[in-house]
N, C-alpha and C positions, 0 to 999 in steps of 0.2 A: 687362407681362403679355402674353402669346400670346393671339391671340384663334384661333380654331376654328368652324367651323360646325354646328347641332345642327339634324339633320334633325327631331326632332320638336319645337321651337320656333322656328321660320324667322326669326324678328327678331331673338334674342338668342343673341349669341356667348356659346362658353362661354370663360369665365377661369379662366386658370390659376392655383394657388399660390395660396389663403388662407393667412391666418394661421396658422391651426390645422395649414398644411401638406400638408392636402389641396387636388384638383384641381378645386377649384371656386372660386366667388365669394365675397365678403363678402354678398351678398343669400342667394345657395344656402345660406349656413352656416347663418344665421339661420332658412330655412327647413326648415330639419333638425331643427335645435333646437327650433324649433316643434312641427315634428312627430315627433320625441319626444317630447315633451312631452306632446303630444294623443293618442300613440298609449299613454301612459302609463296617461295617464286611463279611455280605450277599454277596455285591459286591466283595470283596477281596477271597471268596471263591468260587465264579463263574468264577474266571477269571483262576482258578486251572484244570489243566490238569485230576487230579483228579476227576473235576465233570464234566467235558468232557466228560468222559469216562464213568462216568454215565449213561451223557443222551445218550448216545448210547447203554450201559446196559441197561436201563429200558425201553427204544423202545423194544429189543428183547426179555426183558423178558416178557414184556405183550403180544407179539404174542407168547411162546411160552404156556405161559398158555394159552391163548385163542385157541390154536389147542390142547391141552393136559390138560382140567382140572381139571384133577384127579391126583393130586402130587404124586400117584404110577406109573400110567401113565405116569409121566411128566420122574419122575427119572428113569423108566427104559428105556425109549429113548435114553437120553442122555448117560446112562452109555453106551447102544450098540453101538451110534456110536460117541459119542463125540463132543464136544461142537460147534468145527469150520464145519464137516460136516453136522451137526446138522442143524446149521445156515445160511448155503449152499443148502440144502435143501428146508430148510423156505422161504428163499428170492426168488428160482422159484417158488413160489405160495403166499406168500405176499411180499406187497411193503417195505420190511425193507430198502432194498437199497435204495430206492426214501428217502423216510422218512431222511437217514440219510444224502442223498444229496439237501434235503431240507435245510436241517439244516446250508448246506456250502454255497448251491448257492445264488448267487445275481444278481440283473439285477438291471437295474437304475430305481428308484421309480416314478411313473406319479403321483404322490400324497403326499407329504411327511409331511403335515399335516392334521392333525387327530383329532377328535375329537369322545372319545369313553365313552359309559354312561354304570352306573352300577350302582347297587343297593347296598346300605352300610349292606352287610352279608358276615360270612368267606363264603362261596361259591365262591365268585368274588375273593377268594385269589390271584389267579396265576394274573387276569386281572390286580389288584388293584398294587400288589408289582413288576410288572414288569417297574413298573412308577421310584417310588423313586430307586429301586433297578437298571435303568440304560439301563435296555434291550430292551425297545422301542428307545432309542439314540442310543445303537451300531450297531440299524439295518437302521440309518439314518433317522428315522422317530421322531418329533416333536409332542407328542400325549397329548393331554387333555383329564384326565379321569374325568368324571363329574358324581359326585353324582346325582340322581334321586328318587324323591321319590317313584314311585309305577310302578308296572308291565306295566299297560295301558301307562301311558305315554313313558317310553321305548317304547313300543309297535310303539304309536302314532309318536315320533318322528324319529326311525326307518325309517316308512313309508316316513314322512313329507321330508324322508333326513337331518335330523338335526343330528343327528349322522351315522358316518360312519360306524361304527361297535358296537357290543353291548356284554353287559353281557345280554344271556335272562334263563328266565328258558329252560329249555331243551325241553317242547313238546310247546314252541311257536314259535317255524319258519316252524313246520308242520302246526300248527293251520294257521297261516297270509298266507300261502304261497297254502293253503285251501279256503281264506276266510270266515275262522270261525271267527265271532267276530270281523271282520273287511275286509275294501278292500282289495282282492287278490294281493298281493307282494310274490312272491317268496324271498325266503330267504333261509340261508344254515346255518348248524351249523359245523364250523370246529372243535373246539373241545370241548370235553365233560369240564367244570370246577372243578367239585368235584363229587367225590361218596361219598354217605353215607351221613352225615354232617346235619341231621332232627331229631325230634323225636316228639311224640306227650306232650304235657306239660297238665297236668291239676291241675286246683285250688287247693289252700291246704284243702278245705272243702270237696274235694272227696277224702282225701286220706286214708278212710276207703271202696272207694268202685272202685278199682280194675279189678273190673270183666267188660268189652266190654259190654256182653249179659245183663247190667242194667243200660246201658247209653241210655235206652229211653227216646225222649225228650232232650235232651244234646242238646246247640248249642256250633258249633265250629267254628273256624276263619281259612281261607286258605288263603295267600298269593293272589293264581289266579284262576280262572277256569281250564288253561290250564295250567298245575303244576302238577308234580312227587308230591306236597302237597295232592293235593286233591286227585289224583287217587289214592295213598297208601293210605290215610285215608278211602276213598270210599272201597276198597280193604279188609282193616282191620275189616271196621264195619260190611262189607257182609259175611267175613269168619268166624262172631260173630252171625250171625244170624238176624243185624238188616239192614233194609232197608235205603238206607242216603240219599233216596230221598224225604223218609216217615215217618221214624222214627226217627231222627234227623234234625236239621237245620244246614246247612253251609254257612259262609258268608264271603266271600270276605274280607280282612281287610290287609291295606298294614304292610308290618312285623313290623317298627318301631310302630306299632300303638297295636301292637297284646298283650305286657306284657299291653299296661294301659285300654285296652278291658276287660284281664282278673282280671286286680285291680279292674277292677269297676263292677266285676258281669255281664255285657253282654254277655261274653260267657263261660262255663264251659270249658273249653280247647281250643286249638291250633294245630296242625298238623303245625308247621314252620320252617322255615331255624333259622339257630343259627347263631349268638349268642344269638336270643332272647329266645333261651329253655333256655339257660344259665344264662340271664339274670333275666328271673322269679326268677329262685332259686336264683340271688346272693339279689335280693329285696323281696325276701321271701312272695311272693306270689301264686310261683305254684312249682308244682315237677315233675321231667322227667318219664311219667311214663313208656314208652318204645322207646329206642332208630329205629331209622328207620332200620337200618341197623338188625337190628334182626327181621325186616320181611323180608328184602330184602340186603342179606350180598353185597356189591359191585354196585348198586343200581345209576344209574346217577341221577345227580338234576340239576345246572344250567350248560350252554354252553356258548362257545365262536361265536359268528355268524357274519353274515353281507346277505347286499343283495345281490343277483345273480346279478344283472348289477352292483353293485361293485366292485364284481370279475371280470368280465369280462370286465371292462373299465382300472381295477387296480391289473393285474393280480402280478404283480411284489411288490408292496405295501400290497396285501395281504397275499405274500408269506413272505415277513419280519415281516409282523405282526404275522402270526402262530411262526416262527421263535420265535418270543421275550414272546409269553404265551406259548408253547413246551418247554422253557428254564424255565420259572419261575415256570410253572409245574414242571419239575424234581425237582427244589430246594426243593419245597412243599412240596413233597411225602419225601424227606430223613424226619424221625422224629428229626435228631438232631438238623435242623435248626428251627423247631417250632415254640419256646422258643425266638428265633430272629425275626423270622415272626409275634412272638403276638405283639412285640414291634413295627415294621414299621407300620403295617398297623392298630393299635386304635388308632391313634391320631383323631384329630376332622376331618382331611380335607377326610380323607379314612369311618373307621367303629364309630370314636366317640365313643368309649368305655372303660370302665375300662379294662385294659393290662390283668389283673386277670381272666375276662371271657371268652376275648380272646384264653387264655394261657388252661384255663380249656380245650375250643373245640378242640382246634387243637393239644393238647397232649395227647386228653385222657383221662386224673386226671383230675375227676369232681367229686362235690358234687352233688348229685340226688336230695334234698330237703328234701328226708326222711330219711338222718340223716347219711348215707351213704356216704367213697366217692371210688368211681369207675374207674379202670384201664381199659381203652376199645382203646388201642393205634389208632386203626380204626374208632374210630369214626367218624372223618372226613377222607379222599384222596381226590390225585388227579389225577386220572387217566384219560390222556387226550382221550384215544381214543372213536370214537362215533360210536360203533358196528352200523348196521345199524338195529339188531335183534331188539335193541336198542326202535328203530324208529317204529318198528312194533308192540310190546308190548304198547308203547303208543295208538299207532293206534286202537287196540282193547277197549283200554280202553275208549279213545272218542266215538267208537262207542256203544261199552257196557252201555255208561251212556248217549247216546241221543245225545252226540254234534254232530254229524257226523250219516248223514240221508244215508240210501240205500248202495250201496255194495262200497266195497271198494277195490281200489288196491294197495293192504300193499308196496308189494317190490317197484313197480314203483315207489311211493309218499316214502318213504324211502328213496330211493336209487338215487333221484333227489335232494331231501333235505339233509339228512346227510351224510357227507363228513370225509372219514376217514384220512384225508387231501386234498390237491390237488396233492395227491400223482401220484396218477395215471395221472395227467395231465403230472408232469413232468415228470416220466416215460416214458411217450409219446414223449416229449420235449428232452430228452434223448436218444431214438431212444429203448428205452427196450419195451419190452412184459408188458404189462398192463394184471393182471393175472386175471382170468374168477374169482373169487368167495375169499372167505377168509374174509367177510365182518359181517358175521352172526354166532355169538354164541349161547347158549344155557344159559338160566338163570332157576332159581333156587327162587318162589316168597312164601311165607309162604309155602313149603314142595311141593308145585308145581312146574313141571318141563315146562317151557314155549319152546316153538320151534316155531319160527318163521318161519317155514314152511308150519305151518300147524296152520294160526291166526283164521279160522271161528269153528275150533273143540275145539279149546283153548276156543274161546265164547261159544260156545255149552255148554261149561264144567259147567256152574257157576250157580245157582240155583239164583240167586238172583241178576238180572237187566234190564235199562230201555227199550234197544232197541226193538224194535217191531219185 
C-alpha cells in the first residue's frame, strides 16, 4: 500500500485500497461502517415525536433562562403562574412562536444547491452531522459540506462566493462585515454552533508550572485573530497580570497544525477548539490545563452564517437551512446521543479522528493528561441562540486589543450582524408584532459581570490594554 500524509491527523498515514476498493484503510472502513450505523440510528430518532417535542422544549427553555437566570428566579415564576401562561407571556416579548413556525414553514427554495465549508473541529458538530444525519434532504436542499483547512480561507472564499454559507468562528462576520482583515462583505450569523468546547493545552514540560502569573515569555498558538480563541486567552493572561501583547507571543496556527506545533517545541501551549486539546493528551504531548468553560461557563465559539445578499436573494433557502442545523442542534445538546454523534462525525471525510477523542469531548469523560480523568458533561453544547449581548462583548474585545480604531457602535454593528434567527422577519411575514428587545443577556466572564449596555465602562474597567 501507498502511504500519504493527512494534514488533519499528523500520525496516521493515509492507506490506500481497502478491500471494499475504496481509498482508505481496513481501520477507516470499519469506521464508516460504524458510523452508518450510528448515523442510522440518529436518523430513526429524529424522525420521533419524541424529539419534536424537544426541539420546541429547548427553544423555550433557553428563553426562559435567558429572562430568568438565576434558577431561584427561574423556579419561582413558573411555580406562580405555570408553565403554559408562563409561555404565553414570553412569546409577547420573544419570538418563540416565529421560531417555532420557522421550524414548520416552507416556501419553494431559489437555491437548492449548496455548498457549505467547515473546519474539521467538534464545534462544526450540528453543521457537520446534519449531512450524514439527512436534515439538509428533508428540507430539500442538496448540500456539500467541504472540509477547509484554515480560518482565512473560509474567510476568503466566503467573500470570493465560493461557498454559500459557512461554519465561521463566531466574532468573524463582525470582523469582514467591518472590514477588518479584509474587504467589507457584510455577513450574518444565524446561529451560534457550540458553547464552551476549548481549553488552553500546554506541553507536558510545564506541568510543574501552573501558575498564568510565570508564563512570561510563553508562545501560544490561536486558531485566528478574530476568535473566542484569542480573546479568552488575551483575557485570561490580562486577569494574570501579564500583558499578551508584551509578555507573551501569539501566533496564528490553523487547529489541525496546533498538536504537531506543540510536539515540536514551537509553542508552549494552545488556547484551541477540540478535539485537538483532546488530541495532545491522547499522543501524550500536552495536558488540559484549564477547560474554557471555567472562565466563561456558557461562552459561544463558532457559528453558523452566510452573507447578507444571500439572504436576501435566498430568503427561503436560508430559512431551510437554519431549519436543518436548529434540528441537528437539539440532537447535539441531548447528552445521550453523544456517544452516536462521536461515531458519525470521525470518520476521515468530516473530523478524521480517533472515535475515542471524539467520544472524550462531547461526553465529558476526559482524561486531562495529568493522570486524571474528568466528568465535566458541559464541556462541549450547543446552544444555537446568538444573543446579540453576544456580539458586543466581542466588540469590546477588538477594540480593547487594537483591532478596531475610534468609537464604536456596539448595538447597531451587533444587531445588523447577529441574527437571533430570521425570526423576526417571519414574524413580520406573519403579520405579528416583531417585539422591541429580548435580544441581550447578561454574561458572567472570570467573576465579571459584562452588560452590554454599558460596553465603554466594561473597557474602562480593565487595567491591562491596547486601545488608545
Amino acid at each position: 500500500m501507498s502511504e500519504f500524509f493527512d494534514p488533519y491527523n499528523a500520525d496516521r498515514p493515509l492507506m490506500l485500497k481497502c478491500s471494499c476498493g475504496r481509498d482508505h484503510s481496513p481501520a477507516d472502513h470499519h469506521a464508516e461502517v460504524a458510523a452508518d450505523a450510528a448515523a442510522a440510528t440518529l436518523r430513526a430518532r429524529s424522525e420521533t415525536s419524541e424529539f419534536e417535542a424537544y426541539s420546541q422544549e429547548f427553544i423555550e427553555a433557553t428563553l426562559v433562562k435567558a429572562l430568568f437566570p438565576h434558577d431561584q428566579e427561574r423556579r419561582n415564576f413558573l411555580r406562580a403562574v405555570g408553565k403554559k401562561t408562563a409561555m404565553a407571556a414570553i412569546a409577547s416579548v420573544l419570538p418563540v412562536a416565529s421560531l417555532q413556525a420557522m421550524a414548520q414553514e416552507k416556501g419553494p427554495l431559489e437555491k437548492p444547491n449548496l455548498k457549505i465549508g467547515f473546519i474539521p473541529i467538534t464545534c462544526a458538530t450540528p453543521l457537520i452531522m446534519a449531512h450524514p444525519l439527512g436534515f439538509y434532504s428533508k428540507q430539500g436542499l442538496n448540500v456539500e459540506v467541504t472540509k477547509t483547512a484554515g480560518w482565512a480561507l473560509i474567510r476568503d472564499k466566503m467573500i470570493n462566493k465560493e461557498y454559500d454559507a459557512s461554519h465561521f468562528l463566531s466574532p468573524m462576520p463582525l470582523a469582514i462585515s467591518m472590514g477588518l482583515g479584509a474587504n467589507t462583505t457584510p455577513m450574518n450569523v444565524a446561529t451560534i454552533q457550540n458553547v464552551n468546547g476549548q481549553a488552553i493545552t500546554l506541553s507536558l514540560k510545564h506541568k510543574s508550572n501552573r501558575d498564568p502569573k510565570n508564563w512570561k515569555g510563553f508562545k501560544f498558538g490561536v486558531p485566528f485573530d478574530y476568535s473566542m480563541h484569542n480573546f479568552l486567552l488575551r483575557y485570561y493572561l490580562a486577569e494574570n497580570g501579564l500583558n499578551p501583547d508584551t509578555d507573551v507571543q501569539i501566533r496564528v496556527i490553523p487547529p489541525a497544525e496546533m498538536v504537531a506545533n506543540l510536539r515540536a517545541g514551537n509553542i508552549d501551549g494552545f488556547l484551541g477548539p477540540d478535539p485537538f486539546n483532546q488530541r495532545a493528551v491522547f499522543d501524550e504531548v500536552g495536558f488540559i490545563h484549564i477547560l474554557t468553560k471555567d472562565l466563561w461557563n456558557g461562552h459561544p465559539c463558532c457559528a453558523f452564517g452566510t452573507s447578507t445578499e444571500f439572504i436576501q436573494k435566498n430568503p427561503n433557502t436560508f430559512a431551510a437551512l437554519f431549519r436543518a442545523v436548529l434540528t441537528a442542534a437539539a440532537m447535539a445538546r441531548l447528552p445521550g446521543n453523544r456517544e452516536l454523534i462521536s461515531k458519525v462525525i470521525s470518520p476521515t471525510q468530516y473530523l478524521n479522528q480517533p472515535e475515542a477523542v471524539i467520544s472524550q469531548v462531547l461526553t465529558g469523560k476526559f482524561a486531562d493528561g495529568l493522570g486524571k480523568i474528568q466528568n465535566v458533561p458541559d464541556r462541549a453544547d450547543f446552544d444555537p441562540m446568538p444573543w446579540q449581548s453576544l456580539a458586543v462583548w466581542m466588540l469590546t474585545q477588538m477594540k480593547r486589543w487594537g483591532y478596531i480604531k475610534g468609537n464604536v457602535d456596539y448595538k447597531q454593528i451587533a444587531e445588523k450582524v447577529f441574527l437571533i434567527t430570521d425570526a423576526r422577519k417571519l414574524m413580520k411575514d406573519l403579520g405579528q408584532t416583531v417585539p422591541p428587545g429580548g435580544n441581550y443577556i447578561k454574561h458572567k466572564i472570570m467573576g465579571k459581570e459584562f452588560d452590554a449596555a454599558k460596553p465603554e465602562e466594561y473597557l474602562k474597567s480593565f487595567a491591562i490594554q491596547k486601545m488608545g
